[in-house]
C-alpha positions in Angstrom: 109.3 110.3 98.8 112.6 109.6 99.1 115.2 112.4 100.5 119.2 111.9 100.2 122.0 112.7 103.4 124.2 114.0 100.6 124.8 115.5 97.3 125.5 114.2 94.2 129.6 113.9 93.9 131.7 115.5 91.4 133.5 113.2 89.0 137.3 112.5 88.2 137.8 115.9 84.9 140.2 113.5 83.3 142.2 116.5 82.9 146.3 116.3 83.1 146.7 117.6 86.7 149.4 116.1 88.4 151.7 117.6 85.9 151.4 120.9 88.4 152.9 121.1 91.2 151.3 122.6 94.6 152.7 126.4 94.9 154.3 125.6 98.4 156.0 122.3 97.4 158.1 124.7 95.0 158.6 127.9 97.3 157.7 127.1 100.7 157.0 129.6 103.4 156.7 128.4 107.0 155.1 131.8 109.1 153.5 130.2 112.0 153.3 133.0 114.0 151.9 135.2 111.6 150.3 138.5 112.6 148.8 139.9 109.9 145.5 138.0 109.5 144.6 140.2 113.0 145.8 143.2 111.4 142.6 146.1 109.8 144.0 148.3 106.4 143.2 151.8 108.0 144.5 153.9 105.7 145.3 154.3 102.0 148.4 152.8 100.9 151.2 155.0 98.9 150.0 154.6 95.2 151.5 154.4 92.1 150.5 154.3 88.2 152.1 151.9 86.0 149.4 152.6 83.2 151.9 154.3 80.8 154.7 151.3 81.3 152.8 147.9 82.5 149.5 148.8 81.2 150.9 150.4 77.6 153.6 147.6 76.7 150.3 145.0 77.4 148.3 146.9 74.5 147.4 145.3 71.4 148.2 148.9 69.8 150.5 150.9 72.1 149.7 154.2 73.0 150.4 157.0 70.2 152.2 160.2 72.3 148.7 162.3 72.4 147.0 159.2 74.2 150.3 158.4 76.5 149.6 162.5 77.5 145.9 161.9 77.7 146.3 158.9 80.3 149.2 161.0 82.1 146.7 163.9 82.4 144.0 162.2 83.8 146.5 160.0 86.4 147.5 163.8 87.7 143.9 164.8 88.0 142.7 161.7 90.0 145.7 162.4 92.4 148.3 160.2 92.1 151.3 161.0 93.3 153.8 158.2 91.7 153.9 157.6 88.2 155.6 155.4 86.2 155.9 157.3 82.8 157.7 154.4 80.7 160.8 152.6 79.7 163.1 155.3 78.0 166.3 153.3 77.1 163.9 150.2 75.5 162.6 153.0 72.3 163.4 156.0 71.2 159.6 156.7 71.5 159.5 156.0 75.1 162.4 158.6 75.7 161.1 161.5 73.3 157.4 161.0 75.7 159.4 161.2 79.0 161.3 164.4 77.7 158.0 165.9 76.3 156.7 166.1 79.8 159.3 167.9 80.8 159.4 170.5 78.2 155.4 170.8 78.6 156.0 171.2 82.1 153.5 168.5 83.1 154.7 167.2 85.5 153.6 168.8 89.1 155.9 169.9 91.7 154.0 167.3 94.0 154.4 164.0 91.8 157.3 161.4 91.4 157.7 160.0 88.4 159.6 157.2 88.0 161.3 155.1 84.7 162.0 151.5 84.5 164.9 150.0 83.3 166.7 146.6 83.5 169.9 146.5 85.7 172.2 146.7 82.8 174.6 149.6 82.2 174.6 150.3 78.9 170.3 150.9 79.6 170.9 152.9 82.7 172.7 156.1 81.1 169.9 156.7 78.9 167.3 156.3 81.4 168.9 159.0 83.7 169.4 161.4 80.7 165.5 160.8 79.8 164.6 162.0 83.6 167.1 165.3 83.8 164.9 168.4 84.6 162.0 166.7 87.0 161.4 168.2 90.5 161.0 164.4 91.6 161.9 161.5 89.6 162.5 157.6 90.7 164.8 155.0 88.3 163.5 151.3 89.0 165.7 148.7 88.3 165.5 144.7 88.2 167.1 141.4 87.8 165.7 138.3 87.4 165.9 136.5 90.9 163.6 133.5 90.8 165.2 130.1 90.5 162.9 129.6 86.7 164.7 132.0 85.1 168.1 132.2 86.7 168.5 128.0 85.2 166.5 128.2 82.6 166.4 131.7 80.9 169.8 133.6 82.3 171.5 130.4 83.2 173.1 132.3 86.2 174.1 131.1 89.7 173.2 132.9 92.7 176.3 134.9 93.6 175.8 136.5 89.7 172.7 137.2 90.6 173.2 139.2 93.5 176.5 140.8 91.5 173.8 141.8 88.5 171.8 143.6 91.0 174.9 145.1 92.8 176.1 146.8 90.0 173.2 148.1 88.3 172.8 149.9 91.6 176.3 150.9 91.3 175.9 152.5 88.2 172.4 154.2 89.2 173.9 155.9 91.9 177.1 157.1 89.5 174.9 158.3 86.7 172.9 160.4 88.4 175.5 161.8 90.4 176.6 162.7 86.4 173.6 163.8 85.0 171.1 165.2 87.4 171.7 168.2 89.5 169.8 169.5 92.8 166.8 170.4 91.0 165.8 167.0 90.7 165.0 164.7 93.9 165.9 161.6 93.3 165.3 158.0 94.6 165.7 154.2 93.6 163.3 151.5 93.1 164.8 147.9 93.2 162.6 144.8 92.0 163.7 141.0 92.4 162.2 139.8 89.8 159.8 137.3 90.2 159.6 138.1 93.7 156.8 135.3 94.7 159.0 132.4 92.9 161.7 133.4 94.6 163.6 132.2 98.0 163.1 134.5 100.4 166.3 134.3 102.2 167.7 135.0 98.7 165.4 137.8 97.7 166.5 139.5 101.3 170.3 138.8 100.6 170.0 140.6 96.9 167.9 143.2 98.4 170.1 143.9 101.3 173.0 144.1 98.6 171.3 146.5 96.9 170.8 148.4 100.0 174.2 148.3 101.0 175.3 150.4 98.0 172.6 153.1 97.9 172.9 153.1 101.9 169.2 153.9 103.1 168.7 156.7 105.5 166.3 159.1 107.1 166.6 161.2 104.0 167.3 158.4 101.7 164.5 156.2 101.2 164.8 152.6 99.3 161.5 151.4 97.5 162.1 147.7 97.5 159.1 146.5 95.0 158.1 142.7 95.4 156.0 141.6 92.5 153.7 138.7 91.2 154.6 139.3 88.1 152.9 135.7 88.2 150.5 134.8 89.9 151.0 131.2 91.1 149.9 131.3 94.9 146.7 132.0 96.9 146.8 135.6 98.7 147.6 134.2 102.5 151.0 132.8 101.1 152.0 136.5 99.4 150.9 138.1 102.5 153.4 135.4 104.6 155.8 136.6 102.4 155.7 139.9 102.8 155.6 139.9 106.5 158.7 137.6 106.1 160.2 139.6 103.6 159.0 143.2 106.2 160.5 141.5 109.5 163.5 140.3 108.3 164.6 143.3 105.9 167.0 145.7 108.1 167.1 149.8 108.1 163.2 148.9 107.6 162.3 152.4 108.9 164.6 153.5 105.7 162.2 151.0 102.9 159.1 150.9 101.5 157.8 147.9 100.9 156.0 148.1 97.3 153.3 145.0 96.3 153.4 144.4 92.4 150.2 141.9 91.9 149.0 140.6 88.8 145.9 138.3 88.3 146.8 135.6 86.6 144.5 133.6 89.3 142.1 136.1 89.7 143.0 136.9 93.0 145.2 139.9 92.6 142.7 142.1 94.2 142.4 140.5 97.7 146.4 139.6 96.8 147.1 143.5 97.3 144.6 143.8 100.2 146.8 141.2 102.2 149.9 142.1 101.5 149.0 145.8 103.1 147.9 143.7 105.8 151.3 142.1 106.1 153.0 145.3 106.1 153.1 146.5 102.7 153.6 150.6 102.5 152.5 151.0 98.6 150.7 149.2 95.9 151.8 149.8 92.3 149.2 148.9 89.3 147.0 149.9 86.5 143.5 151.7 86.3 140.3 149.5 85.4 143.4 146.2 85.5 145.0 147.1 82.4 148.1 144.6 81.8 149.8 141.3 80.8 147.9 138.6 80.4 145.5 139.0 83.2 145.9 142.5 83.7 147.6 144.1 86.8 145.9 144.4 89.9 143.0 147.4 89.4 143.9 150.4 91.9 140.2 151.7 90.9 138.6 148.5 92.7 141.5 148.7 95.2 140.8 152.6 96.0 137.0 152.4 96.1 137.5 149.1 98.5 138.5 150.9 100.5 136.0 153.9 100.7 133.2 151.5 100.7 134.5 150.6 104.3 134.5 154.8 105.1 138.3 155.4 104.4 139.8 158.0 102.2 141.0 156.3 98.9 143.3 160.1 98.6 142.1 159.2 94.8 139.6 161.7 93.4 136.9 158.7 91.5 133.8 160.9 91.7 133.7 160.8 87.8 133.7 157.1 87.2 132.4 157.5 83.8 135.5 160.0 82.9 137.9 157.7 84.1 136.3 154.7 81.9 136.2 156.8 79.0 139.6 158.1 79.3 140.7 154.2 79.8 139.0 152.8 76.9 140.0 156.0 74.6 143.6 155.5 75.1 144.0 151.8 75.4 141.0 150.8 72.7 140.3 148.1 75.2 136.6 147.8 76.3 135.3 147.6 80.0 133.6 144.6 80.9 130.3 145.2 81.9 130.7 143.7 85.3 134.0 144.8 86.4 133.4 146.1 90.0 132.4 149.3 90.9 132.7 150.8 86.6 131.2 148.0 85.0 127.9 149.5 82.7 125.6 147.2 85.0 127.3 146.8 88.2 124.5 149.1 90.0 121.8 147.3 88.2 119.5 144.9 89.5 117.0 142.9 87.2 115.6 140.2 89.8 112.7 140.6 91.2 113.2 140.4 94.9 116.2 142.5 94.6 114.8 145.2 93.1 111.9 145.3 95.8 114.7 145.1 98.1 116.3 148.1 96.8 112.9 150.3 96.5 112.5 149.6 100.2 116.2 150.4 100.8 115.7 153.7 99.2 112.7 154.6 100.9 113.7 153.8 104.4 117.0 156.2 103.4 114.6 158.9 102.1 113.4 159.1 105.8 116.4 159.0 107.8 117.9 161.8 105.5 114.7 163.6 106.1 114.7 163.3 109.8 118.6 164.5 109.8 117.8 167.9 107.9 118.5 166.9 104.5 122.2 166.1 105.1 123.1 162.9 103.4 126.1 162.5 105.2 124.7 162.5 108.0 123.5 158.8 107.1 125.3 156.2 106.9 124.4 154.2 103.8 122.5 151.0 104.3 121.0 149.8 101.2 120.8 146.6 100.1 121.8 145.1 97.0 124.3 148.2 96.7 127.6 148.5 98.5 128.5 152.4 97.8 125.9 155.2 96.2 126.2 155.5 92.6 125.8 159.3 92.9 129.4 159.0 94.8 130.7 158.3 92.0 129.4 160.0 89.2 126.6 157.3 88.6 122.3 158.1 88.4 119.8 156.0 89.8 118.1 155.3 86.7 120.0 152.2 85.5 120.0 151.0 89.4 116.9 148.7 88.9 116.5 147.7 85.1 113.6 145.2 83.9 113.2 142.0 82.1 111.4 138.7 82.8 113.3 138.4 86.3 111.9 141.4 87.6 108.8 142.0 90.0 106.7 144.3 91.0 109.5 146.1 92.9 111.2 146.8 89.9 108.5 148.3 88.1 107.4 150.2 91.2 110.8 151.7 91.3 111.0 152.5 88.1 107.7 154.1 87.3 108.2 156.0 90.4 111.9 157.4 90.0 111.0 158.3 86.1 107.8 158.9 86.2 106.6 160.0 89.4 104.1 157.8 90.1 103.9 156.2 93.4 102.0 153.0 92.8 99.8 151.6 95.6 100.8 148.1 96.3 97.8 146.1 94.8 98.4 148.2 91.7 102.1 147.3 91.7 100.9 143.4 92.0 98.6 144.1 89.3 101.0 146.5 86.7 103.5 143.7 86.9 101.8 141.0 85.8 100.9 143.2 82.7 104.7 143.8 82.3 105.6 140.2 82.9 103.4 138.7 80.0 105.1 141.2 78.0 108.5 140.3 78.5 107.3 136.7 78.2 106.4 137.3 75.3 109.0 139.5 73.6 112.0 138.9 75.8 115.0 141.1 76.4 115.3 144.1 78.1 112.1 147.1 79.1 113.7 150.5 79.8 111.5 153.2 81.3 110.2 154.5 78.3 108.6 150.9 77.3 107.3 150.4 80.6 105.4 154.1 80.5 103.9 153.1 77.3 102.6 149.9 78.3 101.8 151.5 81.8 99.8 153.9 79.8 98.3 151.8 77.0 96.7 150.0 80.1 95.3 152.9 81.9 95.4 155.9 80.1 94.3 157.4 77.2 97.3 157.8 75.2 97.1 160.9 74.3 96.9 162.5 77.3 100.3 160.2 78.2 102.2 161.9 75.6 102.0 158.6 73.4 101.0 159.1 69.5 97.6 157.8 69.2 93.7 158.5 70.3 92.3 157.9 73.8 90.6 154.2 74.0 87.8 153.2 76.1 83.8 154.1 76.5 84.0 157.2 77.7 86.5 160.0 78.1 85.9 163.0 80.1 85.2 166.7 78.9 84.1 168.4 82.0 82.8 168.5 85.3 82.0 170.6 88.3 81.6 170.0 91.6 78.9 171.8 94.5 79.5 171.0 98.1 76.0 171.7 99.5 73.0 170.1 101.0 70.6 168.4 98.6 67.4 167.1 98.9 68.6 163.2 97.8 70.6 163.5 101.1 74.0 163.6 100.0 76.5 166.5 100.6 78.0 166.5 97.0 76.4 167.0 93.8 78.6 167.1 90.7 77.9 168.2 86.3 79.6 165.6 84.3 80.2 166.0 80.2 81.4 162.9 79.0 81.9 161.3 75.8 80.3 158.4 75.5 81.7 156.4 71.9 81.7 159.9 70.7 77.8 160.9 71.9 78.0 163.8 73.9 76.5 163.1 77.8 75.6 165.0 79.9 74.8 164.0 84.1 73.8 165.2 87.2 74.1 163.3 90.3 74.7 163.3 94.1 76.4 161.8 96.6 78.7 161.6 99.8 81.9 163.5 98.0 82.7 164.2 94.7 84.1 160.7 93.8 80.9 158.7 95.1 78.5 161.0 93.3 80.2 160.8 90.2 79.5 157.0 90.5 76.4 157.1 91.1 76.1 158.6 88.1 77.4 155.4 86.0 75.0 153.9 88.1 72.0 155.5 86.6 73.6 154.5 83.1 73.4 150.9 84.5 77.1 149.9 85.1 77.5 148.3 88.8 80.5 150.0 90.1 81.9 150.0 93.9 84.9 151.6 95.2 87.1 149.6 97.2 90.2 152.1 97.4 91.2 155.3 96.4 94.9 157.1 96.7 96.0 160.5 95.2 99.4 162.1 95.8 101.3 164.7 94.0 103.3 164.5 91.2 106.3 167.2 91.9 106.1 170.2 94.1 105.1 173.5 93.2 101.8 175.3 92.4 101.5 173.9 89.0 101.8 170.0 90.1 100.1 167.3 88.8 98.2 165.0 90.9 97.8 161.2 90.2 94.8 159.6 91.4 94.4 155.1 91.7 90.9 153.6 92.4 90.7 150.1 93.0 87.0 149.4 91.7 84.9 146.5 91.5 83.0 147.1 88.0 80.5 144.7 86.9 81.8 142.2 89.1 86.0 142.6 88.2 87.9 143.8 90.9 90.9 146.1 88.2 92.5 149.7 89.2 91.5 152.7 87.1 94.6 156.0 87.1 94.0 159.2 86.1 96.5 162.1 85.8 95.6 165.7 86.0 96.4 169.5 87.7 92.7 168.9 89.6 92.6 166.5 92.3 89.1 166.1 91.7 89.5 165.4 87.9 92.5 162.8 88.2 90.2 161.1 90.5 87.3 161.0 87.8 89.8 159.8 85.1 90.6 157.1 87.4 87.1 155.9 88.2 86.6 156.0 84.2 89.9 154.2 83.5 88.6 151.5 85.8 85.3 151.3 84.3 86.9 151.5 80.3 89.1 148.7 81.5 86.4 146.2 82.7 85.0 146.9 79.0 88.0 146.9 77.0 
């Protein structure tokens, strides 16, 4: 045999790569004193919705009014406190929805909504009328600041730039001085658009412009938003910008620092998480990642990040199934099945060793919430395979462990267990799996519960005692027995009446022995069959006087070692079906 120091190496793609350019060589950012890689997120960040703006204007099929008030609806009910409801001077659609909430009086007293527009001044009028009557309403504006579209889309230098932003601001602040009155409170949101391709020394000088006019104070909060829109970097450079962008900003007890991320590199999630490292205050994006291209970031996977690691999300996601229906019913957009913490089959384990993994992990919690009174948060969850309980939000255990031709023996353990209340003994587990795995090899796809109780009880029990259509199979099937527990001349302590039916003969036997089980084999014994118990386990099915008991023999019949189970309200009668389900399967 011959071994190798070193893998096989990957080979030239042939693909056209040098015609990109490394992010840094086109926006550098030098931060070698950097903090935030030492820094722990500790708290929830400020969020805000853009799912009726962003996520709507990304839709193959906007949002008809009853779906934009659908989305809103839910939005309030999860807890969000910012909102971006749309962009009112861009249709006349977008400003009838914005006026509806107000005359539905939807909006709370508690939440902020906010309207985008560009900084133009023929836009901003109408976006100020569209907001008159909130308790608490935000305008956003934005310029494009990034050096791509100021030569090649806008074709303006940097002095226009900052003059753009300037007076949009301007006008903002005379507007609503016009149009609103005390009833509303009002703020401003200010976007350089796109922030990450932009200097940073510029971005600063157009955002401290901006500042200048709407002058920032104690009562006067600026929401400088830094987006990006594009993502073309890996998450530590955003974060280097933002703690730039956070140390270098003045009156920065007067700004919040907002992080826009899309995920155009699939990074937007750990994008966000930095840049609230770095010092961002809020995080603006869409529920499940709705958006452009990509999608914005997803403030579902963001929140429940951030419970996973025992911190208050403030986002009320205990229905994740209400908030996926909600999505998919007003966007007609599907959720991929794998999309963290929603996904159909992101609790759901197929292989084998997982699923054992996980029926141990449940049963070692089962204990530790026993010994602390019952109190499930008294325990802090440790199960592997699954980062956060699915009952936390809104989830069931039955699609945790599902099974194909991956799966084991835990996974069909679990599963018979959790739907069917039987607690297999291990040997049995080794042995029922095997059954199930030539099944699956043989038909493929997918066994749910139901399948794996009918080939569970197609093996070991007569089928119609398992609620299955059909007649019992075997030799023999019991009618009746009883049981005297006194001292017989043969010696033994037990002697037991059997009925059986024997291939439809009617049978009756007496016999004796050392406990009910070893007389009724002696009986077989007198019919000739060599049958030796090697194990025997009986638990209850459920509590309660009217339980069922299940009863597993491991026998050695005729030379096979095979497990027998019976099911029954008797003890003693689920253990006889068992000894006879072992014996019918060694002649089956």
């Amino acid at each position: 045999m011959r071994t190798s120091g070193f893998s096989n190496r990957q080979q030239t793609s042939g693909m056209p790569f040098g015609k990109y350019r490394p992010f840094l060589e086109t926006n550098p950012v030098s931060l070698p004193d950097r903090t935030w890689p030492g820094n722990r997120i500790t708290k929830a960040p400020r969020w805000l919705s853009t799912d009726l703006r962003d996520g709507n204007q990304a839709l193959i099929e906007p949002m008809d009014p009853a779906r934009k008030r659908a989305m809103f609806d839910l939005l309030v009910k999860i807890g969000f406190k910012e909102i971006e409801i749309g962009f009112p001077s861009a249709s006349q659609t977008d400003f009838d929805f914005v006026r509806s909430l107000i005359e539905d009086d939807a909006a709370p007293e508690d939440v902020t909504v906010s309207v985008l527009t560009q900084s133009r001044s023929d836009l901003i009028g109408k976006t100020i009328e569209s907001i008159k009557g909130f308790p608490r309403a935000t305008v956003h504006i934005y310029n494009a600041t990034a050096p791509v579209f100021r030569d090649i889309v806008f074709h303006n230098d940097k002095p226009q730039t900052v003059e753009l932003a300037v007076a949009g601001t301007r006008e903002v602040v005379a507007q609503a001085e016009k149009i609103l009155d005390d009833e509303t409170i009002f703020g401003l949101e200010y976007s350089p658009e796109i922030f990450v391709d932009t200097e940073l020394d510029f971005a600063l000088e157009v955002c401290e412009a901006v500042m200048d006019v709407w002058q920032p104070s104690s009562e006067r909060e600026i929401i400088l938003n830094l987006p990006t829109t594009v993502e073309r970097c890996t998450p530590n450079i955003y974060a280097d910008q933002i703690e730039y962008f956070s140390r270098n900003i003045s009156r920065r007890e007067f700004v919040c620092i907002s992080a826009h991320n899309h995920n155009d590199r699939g990074t937007g999630i750990a994008t966000a998480e930095l840049a609230q490292m770095a010092g961002a205050d809020r995080v603006e994006g869409c529920l499940l990642g709705q958006g452009e291209r990509t999608g914005n970031v997803d403030l579902v996977t963001l929140a429940l990040n951030l419970f996973s690691q025992g911190i208050d999300p403030q986002l009320d996601l205990s229905n994740l199934d209400e908030v996926r229906d909600t999505v998919e019913h007003c966007t007609r957009m599907s959720t991929p099945q794998r999309l963290p913490y929603v996904g159909e089959l992101v609790y759901t384990s197929f292989s084998g060793s997982h699923q054992d993994a996980i029926k141990k992990g449940f049963a070692a919690r089962e204990e530790k919430v026993k010994a602390a009174g019952g109190d499930e948060n008294a325990v802090i969850w440790e199960l592997p395979y699954l980062p956060i309980d699915p009952h936390d939000v809104g989830r069931n255990y039955e699609a945790v462990v599902r099974v194909n031709s991956q799966s084991g023996k835990g996974g069909v353990a679990y599963l018979m267990k959790e739907k069917h209340h039987l607690d297999l003994p291990r040997r049995l587990q080794i042995e029922f799996s095997r059954i199930v795995q030539k099944t699956t090899d043989k038909f493929g796809g997918e066994l749910t519960a139901d399948n794996l109780w009918k080939i569970f009880a197609d093996e070991y029990l007569p089928a119609s005692e398992a609620g299955i259509d059909g007649k019992h199979w075997g030799r023999f099937f019991l009618d009746g027995a009883h049981v005297s527990s006194v001292p017989t001349a043969e010696g033994g302590d037990t002697e037991v009446s059997i009925s059986l039916n024997d291939r439809g003969a009617k049978v009756q036997m007496e016999s004796v022995g050392n406990g009910p089980v070893d007389a009724f084999v002696h009986a077989f014994e007198k019919m000739g069959l060599e049958v030796r118990i090697l194990d025997y386990v009986e638990h209850a099915m459920s509590a309660g006087r009217d339980a069922s008991a299940a009863a597993y023999v491991e026998a050695v019949v005729d030379g096979e070692v095979l497990w027998g189970v019976g099911i029954d309200p008797s003890t003693i009668r689920a253990a006889y079906k068992a000894v006879i389900s072992a014996i019918n399967r060694a002649q089956r």
